[in-house]
C-alpha positions as CSV (number, residue, x, y, z in Angstrom):
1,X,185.7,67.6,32.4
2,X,184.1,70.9,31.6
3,X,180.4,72.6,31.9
4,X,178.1,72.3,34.4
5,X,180.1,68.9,36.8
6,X,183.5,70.6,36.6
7,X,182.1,73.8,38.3
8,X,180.9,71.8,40.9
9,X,184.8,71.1,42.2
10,X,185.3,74.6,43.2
11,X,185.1,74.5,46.9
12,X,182.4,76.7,48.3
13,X,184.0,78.7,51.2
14,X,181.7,81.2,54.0
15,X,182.8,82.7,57.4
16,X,180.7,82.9,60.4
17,X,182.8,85.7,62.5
18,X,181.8,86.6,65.9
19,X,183.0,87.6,69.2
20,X,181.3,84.5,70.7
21,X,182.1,85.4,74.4
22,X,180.5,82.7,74.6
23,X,179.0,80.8,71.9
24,X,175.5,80.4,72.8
25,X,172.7,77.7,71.3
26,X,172.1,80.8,68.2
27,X,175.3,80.9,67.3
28,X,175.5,77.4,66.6
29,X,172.1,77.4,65.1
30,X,173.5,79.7,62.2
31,X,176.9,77.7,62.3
32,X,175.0,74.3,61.6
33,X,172.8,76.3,59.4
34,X,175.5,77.3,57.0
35,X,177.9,73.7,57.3
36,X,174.9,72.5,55.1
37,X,174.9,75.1,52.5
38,X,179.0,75.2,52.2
39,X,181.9,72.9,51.3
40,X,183.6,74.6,54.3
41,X,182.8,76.8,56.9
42,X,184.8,79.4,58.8
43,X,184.3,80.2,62.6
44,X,186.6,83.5,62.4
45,X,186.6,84.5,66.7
46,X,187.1,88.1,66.7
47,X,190.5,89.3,68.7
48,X,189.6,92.8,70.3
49,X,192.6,93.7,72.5
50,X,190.6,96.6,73.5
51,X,187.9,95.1,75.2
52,X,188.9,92.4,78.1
53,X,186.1,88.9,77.4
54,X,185.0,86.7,79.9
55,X,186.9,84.1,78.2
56,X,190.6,84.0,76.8
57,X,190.4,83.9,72.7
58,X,192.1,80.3,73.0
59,X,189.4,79.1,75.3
60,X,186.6,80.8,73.0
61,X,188.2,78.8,70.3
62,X,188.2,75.4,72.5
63,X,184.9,75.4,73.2
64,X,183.8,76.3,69.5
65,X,186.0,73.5,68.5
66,X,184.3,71.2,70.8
67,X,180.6,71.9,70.6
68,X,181.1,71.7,66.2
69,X,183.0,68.9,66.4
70,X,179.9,67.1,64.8
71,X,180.3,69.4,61.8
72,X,183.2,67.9,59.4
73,X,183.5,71.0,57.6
74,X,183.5,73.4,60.0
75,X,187.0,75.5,60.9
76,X,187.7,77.7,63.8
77,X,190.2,80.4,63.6
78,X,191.1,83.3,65.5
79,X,191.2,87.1,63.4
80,X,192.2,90.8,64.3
81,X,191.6,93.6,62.0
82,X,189.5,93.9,58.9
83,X,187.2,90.6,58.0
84,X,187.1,90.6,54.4
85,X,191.1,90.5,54.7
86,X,190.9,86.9,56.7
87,X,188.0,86.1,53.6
88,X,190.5,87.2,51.2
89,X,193.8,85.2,52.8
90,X,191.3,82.2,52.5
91,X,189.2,82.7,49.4
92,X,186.1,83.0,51.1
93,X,183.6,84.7,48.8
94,X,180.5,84.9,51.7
95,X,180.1,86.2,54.7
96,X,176.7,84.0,57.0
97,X,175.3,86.3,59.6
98,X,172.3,85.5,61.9
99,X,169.6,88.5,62.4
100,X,167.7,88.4,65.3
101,X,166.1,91.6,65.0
102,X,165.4,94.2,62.8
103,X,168.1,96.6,64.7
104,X,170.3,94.3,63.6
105,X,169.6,94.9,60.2
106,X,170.7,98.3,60.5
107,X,173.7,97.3,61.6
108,X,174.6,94.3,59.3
109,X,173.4,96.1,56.3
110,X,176.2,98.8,56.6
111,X,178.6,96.6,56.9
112,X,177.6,94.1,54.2
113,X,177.4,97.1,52.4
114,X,181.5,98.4,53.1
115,X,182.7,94.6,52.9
116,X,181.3,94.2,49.7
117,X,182.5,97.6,48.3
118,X,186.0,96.8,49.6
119,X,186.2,93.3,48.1
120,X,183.5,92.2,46.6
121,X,182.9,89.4,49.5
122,X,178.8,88.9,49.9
123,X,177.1,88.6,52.9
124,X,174.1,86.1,53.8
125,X,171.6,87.4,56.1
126,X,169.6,84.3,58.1
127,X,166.9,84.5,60.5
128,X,167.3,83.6,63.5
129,X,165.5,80.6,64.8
130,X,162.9,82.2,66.3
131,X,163.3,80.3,70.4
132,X,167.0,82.2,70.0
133,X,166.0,85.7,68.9
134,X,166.1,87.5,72.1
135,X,169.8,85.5,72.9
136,X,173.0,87.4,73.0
137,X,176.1,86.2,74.4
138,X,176.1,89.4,77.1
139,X,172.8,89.0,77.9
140,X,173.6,84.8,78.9
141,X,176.5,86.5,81.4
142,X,174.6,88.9,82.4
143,X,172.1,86.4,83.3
144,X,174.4,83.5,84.3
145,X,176.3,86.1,86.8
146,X,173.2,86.3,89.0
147,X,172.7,82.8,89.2
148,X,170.4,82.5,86.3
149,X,169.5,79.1,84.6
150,X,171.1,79.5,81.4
151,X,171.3,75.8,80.4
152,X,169.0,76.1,77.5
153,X,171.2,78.8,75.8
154,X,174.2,77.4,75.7
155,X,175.6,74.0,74.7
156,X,176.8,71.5,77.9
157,X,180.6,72.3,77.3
158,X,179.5,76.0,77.3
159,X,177.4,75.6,80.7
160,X,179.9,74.2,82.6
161,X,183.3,76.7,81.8
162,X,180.4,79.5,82.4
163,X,179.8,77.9,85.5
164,X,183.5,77.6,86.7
165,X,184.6,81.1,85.1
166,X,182.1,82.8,86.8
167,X,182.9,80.4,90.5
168,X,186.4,81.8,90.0
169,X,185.8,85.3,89.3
């Protein structure tokens, strides 16, 4: 088959990375977002041995599991070092990123800017539902730490290991 159908065959690949420590109702807003605009989608969960997370990168990668499950085509993997070299190990030509803010802009621009100079990967920018713009995953500790009703910014799964992480701790 050739023209226009046989194009259609190539599988269309995007990453969502993240830290998601935890993954709150936003994250999963852009997640869902972009499981309907690609053949497969990538949650890459950021290692950073530097910096101690409330939860353990196999738990992070649990619950992400869990609360996508309904999502057929979406993956979850863990990465360390540079992004576009997990995009390149998997062919993924697009990086989806939520802003919430123009700040973030800032930010994301530069390094859509240096991804796509180093590889040529692309990045999607996607607003951010507007009832999530203000949501971060510290600011959902910060809150849940002091006893703060959360339970609108994170999924069920999410709620409850917050609530026993932070009972332990």
């Amino acid at each position: 088959m050739t023209g226009p159908e046989s194009e259609g065959s190539q599988v269309r690949r995007a990453v969502c990375p993240g830290s998601f420590d935890p993954i709150t109702n936003g994250h999963l807003d852009i997640i869902a977002r972009a499981s309907r605009l690609y053949d497969e989608v990538y949650v890459a969960v950021m290692i950073n041995k530097s910096k101690k997370g409330l939860f353990e990168i196999e738990e992070r990668i649990d619950l992400i599991r869990r609360v996508t499950a309904e999502y057929a085509n979406v993956r979850v993997e863990a990465f360390h070092g540079l992004l576009v070299d997990f995009c390149k190990e998997r062919d993924i030509p697009a990086i989806v990123k939520g802003l919430r803010a123009v700040s973030d802009f800032d930010y994301e621009l530069q390094m859509a800017q240096m991804n796509n100079g180093l590889t040529g990967v692309e990045t999607l920018f996607v607003p951010t539902n507007p009832t999530y713009s203000f949501l971060s995953s510290s600011l959902v500790k910060e809150v849940a730490a002091w006893g703060g009703d959360v339970s609108h910014l994170v999924p069920p799964e999410v709620l409850a290991a917050l609530g026993e992480r932070l009972r332990r701790d």
